[in-house]
C-alpha positions as CSV (number, residue, x, y, z in Angstrom):
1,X,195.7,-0.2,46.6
2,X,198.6,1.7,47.6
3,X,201.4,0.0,49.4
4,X,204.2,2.6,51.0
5,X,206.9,1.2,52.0
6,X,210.8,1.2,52.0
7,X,212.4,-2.4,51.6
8,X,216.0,-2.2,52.9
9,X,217.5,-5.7,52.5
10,X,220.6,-7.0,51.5
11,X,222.0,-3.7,50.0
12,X,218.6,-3.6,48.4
13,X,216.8,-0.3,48.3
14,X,212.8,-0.8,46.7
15,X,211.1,2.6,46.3
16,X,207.0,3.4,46.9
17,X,204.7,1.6,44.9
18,X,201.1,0.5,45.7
19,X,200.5,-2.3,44.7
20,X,192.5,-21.9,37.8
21,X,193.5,-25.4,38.8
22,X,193.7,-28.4,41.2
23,X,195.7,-27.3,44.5
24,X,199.2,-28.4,45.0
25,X,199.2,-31.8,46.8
26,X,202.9,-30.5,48.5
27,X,202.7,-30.4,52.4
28,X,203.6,-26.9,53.8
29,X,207.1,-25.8,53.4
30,X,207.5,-28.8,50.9
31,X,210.5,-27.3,48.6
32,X,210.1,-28.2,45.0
33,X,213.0,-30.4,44.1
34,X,215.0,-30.0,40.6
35,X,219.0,-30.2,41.0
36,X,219.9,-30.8,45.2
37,X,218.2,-27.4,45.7
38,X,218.8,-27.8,49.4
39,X,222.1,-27.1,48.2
40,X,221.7,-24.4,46.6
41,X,218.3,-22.5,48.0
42,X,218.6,-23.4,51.4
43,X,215.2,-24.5,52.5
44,X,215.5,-24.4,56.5
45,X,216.8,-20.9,56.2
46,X,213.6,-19.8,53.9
47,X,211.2,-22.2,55.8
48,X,213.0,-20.6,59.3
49,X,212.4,-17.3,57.9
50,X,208.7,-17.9,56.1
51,X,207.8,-19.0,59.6
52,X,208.2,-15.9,61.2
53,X,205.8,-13.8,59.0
54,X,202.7,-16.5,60.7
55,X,204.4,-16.3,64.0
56,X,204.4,-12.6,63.5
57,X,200.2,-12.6,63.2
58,X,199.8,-13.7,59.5
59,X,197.4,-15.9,59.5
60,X,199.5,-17.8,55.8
61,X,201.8,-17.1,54.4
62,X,202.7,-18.7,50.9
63,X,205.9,-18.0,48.6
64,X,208.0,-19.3,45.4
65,X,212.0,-18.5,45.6
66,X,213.4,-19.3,41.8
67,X,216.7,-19.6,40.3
68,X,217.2,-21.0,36.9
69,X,215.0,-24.8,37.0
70,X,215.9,-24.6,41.0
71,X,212.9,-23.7,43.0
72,X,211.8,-23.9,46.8
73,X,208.2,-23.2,47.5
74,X,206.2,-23.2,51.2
75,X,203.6,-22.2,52.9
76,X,203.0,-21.7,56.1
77,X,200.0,-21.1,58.6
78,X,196.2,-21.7,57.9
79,X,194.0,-21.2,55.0
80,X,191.0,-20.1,57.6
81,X,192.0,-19.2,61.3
82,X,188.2,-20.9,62.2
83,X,189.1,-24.6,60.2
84,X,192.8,-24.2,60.7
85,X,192.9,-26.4,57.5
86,X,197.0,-25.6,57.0
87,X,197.9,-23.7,53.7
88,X,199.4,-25.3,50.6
89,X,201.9,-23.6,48.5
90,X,199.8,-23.5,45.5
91,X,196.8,-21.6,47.3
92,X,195.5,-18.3,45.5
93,X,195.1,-15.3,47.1
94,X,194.5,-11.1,45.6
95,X,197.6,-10.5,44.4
96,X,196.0,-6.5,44.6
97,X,198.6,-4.0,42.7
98,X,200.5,-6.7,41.3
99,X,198.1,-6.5,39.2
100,X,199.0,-3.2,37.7
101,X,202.2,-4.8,35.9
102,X,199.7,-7.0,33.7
103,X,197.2,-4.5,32.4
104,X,200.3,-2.1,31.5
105,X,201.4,-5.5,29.6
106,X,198.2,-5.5,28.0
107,X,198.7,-1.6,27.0
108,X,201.8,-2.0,25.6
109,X,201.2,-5.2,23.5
110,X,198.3,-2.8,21.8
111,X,201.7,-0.2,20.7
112,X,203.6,-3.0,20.1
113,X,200.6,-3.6,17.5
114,X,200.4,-0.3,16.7
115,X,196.6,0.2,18.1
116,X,197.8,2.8,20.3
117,X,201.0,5.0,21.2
118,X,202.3,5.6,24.4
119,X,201.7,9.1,24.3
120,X,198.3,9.4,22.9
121,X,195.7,11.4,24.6
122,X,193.7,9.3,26.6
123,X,190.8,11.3,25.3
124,X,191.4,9.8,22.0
125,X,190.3,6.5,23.2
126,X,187.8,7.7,25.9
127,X,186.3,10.9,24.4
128,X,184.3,12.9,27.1
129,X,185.2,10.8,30.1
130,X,187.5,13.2,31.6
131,X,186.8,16.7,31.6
132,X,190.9,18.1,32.1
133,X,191.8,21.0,29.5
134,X,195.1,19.5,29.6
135,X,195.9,16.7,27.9
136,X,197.1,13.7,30.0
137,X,198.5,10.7,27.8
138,X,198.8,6.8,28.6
139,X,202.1,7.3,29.8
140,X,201.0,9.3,32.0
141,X,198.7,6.9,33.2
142,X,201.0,4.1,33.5
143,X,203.9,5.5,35.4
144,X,201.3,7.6,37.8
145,X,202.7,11.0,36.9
146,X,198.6,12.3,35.4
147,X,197.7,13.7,38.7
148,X,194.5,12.2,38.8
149,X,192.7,12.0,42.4
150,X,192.9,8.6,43.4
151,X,189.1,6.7,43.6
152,X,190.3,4.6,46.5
153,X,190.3,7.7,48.8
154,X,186.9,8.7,47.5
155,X,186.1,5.1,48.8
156,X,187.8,4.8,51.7
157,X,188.7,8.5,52.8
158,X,189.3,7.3,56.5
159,X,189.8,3.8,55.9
160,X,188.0,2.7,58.2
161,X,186.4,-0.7,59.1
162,X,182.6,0.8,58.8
163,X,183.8,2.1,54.9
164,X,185.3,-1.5,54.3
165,X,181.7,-3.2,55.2
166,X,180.0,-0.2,53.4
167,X,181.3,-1.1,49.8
168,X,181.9,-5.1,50.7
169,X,179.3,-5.8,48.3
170,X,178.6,-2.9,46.5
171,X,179.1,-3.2,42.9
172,X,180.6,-0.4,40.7
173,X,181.7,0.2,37.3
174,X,185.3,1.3,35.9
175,X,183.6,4.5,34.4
176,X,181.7,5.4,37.8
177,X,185.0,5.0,39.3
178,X,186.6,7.4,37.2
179,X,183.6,9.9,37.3
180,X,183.6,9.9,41.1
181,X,186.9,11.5,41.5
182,X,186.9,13.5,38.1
183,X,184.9,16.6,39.6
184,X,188.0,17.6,41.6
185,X,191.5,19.1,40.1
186,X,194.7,17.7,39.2
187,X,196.8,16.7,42.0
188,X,200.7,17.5,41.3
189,X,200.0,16.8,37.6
190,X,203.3,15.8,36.0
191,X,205.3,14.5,39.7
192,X,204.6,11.0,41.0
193,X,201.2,10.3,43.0
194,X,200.5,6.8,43.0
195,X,196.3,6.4,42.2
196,X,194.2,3.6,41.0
197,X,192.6,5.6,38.8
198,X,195.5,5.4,36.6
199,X,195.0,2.1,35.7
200,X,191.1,1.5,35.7
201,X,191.9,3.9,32.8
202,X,194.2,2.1,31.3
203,X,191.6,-1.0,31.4
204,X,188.6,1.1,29.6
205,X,191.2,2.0,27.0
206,X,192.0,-1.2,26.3
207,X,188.4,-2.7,26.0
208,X,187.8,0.8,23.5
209,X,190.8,-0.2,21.3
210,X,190.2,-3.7,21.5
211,X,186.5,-4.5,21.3
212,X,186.7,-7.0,24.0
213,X,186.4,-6.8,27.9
214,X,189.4,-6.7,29.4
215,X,189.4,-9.7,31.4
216,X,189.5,-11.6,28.5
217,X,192.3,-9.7,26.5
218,X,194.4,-10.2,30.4
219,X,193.3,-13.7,29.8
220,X,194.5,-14.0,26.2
221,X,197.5,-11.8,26.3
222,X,199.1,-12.9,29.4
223,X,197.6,-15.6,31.5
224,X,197.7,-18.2,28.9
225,X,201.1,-17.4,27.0
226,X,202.6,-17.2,30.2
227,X,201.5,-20.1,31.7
228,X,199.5,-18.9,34.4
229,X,197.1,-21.8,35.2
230,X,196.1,-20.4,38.8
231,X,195.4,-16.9,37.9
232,X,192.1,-15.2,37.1
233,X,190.1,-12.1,36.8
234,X,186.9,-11.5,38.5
235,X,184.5,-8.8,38.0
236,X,181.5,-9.9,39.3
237,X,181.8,-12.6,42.1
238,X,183.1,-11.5,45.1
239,X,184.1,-14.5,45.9
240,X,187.4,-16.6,45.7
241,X,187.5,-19.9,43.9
242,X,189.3,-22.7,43.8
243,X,191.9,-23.8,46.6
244,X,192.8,-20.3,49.0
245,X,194.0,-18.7,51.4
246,X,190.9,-16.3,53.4
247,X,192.5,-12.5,53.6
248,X,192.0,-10.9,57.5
249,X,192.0,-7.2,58.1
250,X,192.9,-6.7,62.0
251,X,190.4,-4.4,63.3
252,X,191.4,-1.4,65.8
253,X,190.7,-4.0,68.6
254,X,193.2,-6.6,67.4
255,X,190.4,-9.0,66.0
256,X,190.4,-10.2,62.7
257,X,187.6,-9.0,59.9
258,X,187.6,-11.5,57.1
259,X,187.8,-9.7,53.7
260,X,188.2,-12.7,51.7
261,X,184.2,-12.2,50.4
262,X,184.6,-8.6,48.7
263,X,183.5,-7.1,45.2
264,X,186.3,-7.0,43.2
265,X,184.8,-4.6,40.9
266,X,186.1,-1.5,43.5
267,X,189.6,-3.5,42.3
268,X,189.2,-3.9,38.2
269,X,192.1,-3.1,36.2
270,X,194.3,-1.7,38.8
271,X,194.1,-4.1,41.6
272,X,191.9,-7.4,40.4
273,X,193.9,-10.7,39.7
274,X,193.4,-13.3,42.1
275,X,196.9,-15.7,41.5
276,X,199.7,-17.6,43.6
277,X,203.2,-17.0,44.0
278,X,204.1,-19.6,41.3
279,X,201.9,-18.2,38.6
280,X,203.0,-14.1,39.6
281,X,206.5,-15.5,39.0
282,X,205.7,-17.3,35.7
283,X,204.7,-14.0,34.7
284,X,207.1,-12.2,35.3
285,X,209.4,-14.8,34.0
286,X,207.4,-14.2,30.7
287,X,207.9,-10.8,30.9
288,X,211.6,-10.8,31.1
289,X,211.9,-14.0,28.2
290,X,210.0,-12.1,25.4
291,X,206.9,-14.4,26.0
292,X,205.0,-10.9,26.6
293,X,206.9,-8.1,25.5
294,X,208.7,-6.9,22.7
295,X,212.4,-6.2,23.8
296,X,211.9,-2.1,22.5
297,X,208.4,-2.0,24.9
298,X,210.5,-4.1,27.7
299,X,212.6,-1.2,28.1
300,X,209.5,0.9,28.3
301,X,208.5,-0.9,31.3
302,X,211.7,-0.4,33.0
303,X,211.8,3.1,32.5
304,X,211.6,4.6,36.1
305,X,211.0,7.9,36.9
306,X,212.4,9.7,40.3
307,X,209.7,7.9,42.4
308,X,211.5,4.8,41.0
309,X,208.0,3.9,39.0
310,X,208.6,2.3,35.6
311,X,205.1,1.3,33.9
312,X,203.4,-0.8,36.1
313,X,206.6,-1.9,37.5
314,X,209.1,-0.3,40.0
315,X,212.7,-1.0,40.1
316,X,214.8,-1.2,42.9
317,X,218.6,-1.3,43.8
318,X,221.2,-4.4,43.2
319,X,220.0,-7.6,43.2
320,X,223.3,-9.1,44.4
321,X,226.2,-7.3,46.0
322,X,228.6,-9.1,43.5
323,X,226.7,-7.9,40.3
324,X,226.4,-4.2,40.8
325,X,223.9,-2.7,38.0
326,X,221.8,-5.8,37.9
327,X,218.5,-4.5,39.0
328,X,215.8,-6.2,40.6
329,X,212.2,-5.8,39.1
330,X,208.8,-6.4,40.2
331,X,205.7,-5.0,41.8
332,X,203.8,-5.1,45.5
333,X,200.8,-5.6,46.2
334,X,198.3,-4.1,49.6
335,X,194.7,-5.4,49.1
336,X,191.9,-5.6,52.2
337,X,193.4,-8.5,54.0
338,X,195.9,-9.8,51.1
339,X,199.5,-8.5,50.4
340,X,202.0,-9.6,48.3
341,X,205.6,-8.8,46.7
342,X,207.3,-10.4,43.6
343,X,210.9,-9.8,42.4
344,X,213.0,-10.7,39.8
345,X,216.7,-10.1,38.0
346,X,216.4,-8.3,34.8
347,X,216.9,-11.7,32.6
348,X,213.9,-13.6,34.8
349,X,215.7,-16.1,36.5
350,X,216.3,-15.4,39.7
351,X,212.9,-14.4,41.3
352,X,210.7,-14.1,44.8
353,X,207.4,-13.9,45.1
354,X,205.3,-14.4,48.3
355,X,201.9,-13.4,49.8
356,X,200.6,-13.2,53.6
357,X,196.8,-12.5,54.7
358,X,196.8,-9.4,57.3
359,X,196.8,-5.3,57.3
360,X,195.7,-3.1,59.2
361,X,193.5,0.1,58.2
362,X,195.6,3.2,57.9
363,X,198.4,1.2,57.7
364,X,201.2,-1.1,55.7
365,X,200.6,-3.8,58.5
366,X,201.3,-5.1,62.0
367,X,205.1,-4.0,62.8
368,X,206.0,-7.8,63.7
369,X,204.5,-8.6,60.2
370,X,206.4,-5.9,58.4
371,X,209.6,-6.4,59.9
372,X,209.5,-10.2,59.5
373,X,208.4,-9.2,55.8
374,X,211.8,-7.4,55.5
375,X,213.6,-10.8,56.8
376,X,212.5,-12.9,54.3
377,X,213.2,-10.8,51.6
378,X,216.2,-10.5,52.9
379,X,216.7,-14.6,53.1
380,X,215.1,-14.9,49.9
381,X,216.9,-12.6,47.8
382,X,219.9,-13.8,49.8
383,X,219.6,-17.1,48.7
384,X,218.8,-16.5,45.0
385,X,222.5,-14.8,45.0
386,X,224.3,-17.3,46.6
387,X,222.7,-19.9,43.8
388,X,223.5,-17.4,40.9
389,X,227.4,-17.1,42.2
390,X,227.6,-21.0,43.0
391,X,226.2,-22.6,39.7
């Protein structure tokens, strides 16, 4: 789903974007030692600052700070308000439009391999599926700039906690999702409008070009070479397995709807992956390493355009006061009941990635959650520049 927001932190200006193993045995807030990195990360400061997002009205909240071999991890809050069994570090949760980044890995690896190009028609891969005179290309698709109407708003048009139980279990396809919005025009083809769509494209074109679902070419092409051990794909189960944190959608009456049980085919290519804040930052630590990505389709990614929308990444301001030009990178992501952020320095080793289980229909999320949100970014980011200009 889309997540609109504005981060201001630290100088650091991030533009609109949307957005399986044994559990970690560390006790919340637990920071992962390597190299004193209370002296470098400082871990009351993050664990001060994590803290807020639960006293806030997250019910967890769960993140990885990185720099170098350095890392802090926490978690803080319950994996269920009704158990209040506390959350662990390492517990997965719908990473939603984070998600985005790895399929347009996918796409890319496919040009890099010369199955595709960048600006090929998508009707060359998916004859008859949409029914545009125009032309719209898989660049198009991948920095949101087709104009395609957006599925989720076909879904959801108000957004409303009766549409959210209506299609809790309902099970749909990526073509159906596509064909429900494809009887209506372009929407500012050729400008930025952010839409799901976009990249449950993307997904059908890579199962056409590859001859394999596209679970498993995310599973071969990017979970395993990066690392990602925690991270999975589901299509058909709504459910979440393994260790986790249960996602909560607070209801126009202030109670909490769990959303944790939900289809994650109205998700697919665009908003699927169920991961944790170590394995999103293994990612894109992989992305940044040439583990993923050629170095020519790298610079792909990281092309923005005005809305600040590379493909399947945005970019924001400077990482660091003292290093002007050196970008942070990453994606965000606003599920039912899950959201997330992830960000990283151009050469993968500084990075932030955290998740925390509440929104709100209509809405980013509770105001104490999104201002306490903006704080620890803030910390975090913070704290990976004072360990890049003191090592």
């Amino acid at each position: 789903m889309l997540a609109v927001a504005t981060v201001l932190s630290a100088g650091l200006t991030i533009s609109p974007g949307m957005a399986s193993a044994a559990p970690s045995d560390r006790q919340p807030h637990a920071a992962a030692p390597a190299s004193a990195p209370e002296q470098v990360l400082d871990a009351e400061a993050l664990r001060t600052a994590l803290d807020k997002l639960t006293a806030a009205g997250a019910p967890a909240a769960l993140a990885e700070v990185r720099v170098g071999d350095r890392v802090w991890s926490g978690a803080g809050g319950v994996r269920d308000v009704r158990t209040r069994q506390p959350a662990r570090p390492g517990d997965r949760y719908r990473v939603a439009s984070i998600t985005k980044a790895m399929t347009a890995t996918v796409i890319l690896q496919l040009a890099d391999e010369g199955r595709l190009t960048l600006d090929d028609p998508v009707a060359r891969h998916l004859p008859g599926l949409l029914p545009y005179s125009e032309p719209i290309t898989l660049r198009q698709l991948l920095n949101h700039t087709s104009g395609i109407p957006d599925y989720f708003d076909r879904l959801y048009p108000t957004g409303s906690d009766a549409e959210l139980e209506k299609n809790r279990h309902r099970h749909v396809t990526p073509r159906e999702l596509v064909r429900s919005v494809t009887g209506k025009p372009l929407e500012g083809r050729g400008s930025f409008r952010y839409s799901n769509t976009n990249y449950v494209l993307l997904g059908l074109v890579a199962e056409q070009v590859t001859g394999h679902p596209f679970g498993r070419e995310l599973t071969r092409r990017v979970f395993r070479p990066a690392g990602m051990k925690d991270t999975s794909y589901p299509m058909v189960s709504p459910l979440l397995g393994g260790p986790h944190v249960r996602g909560y959608r607070q209801a126009g009456n202030g109670r909490l709807v769990d959303t944790t049980v939900y289809t994650p085919s109205v998700w697919g290519a665009a908003a699927g992956v169920v991961s944790t804040s170590h394995d999103v930052n293994r990612f894109f630590r992989a992305l940044s390493n040439g583990t993923l990505l050629s170095p020519a389709r790298l610079r792909d990614m990281r092309t923005l355009n005005d809305a600040g929308y590379g493909l399947g990444v945005m970019g924001g301001g400077d990482l660091c006061p003292a290093t002007p030009g050196d970008r942070v990178w990453g994606n965000m992501g606003n599920g039912f009941g899950y959201r997330s952020q992830s960000w990283s320095s151009p050469d993968g080793r500084r990075q932030v990635t955290f998740g925390w289980t509440v929104t709100v229909p209509g809405v980013v999320g509770p105001a104490g959650v999104e201002k306490a949100v903006q704080e620890f970014l803030t910390v975090a980011l913070g704290a990976t520049c004072g360990a890049q200009q003191g090592r």
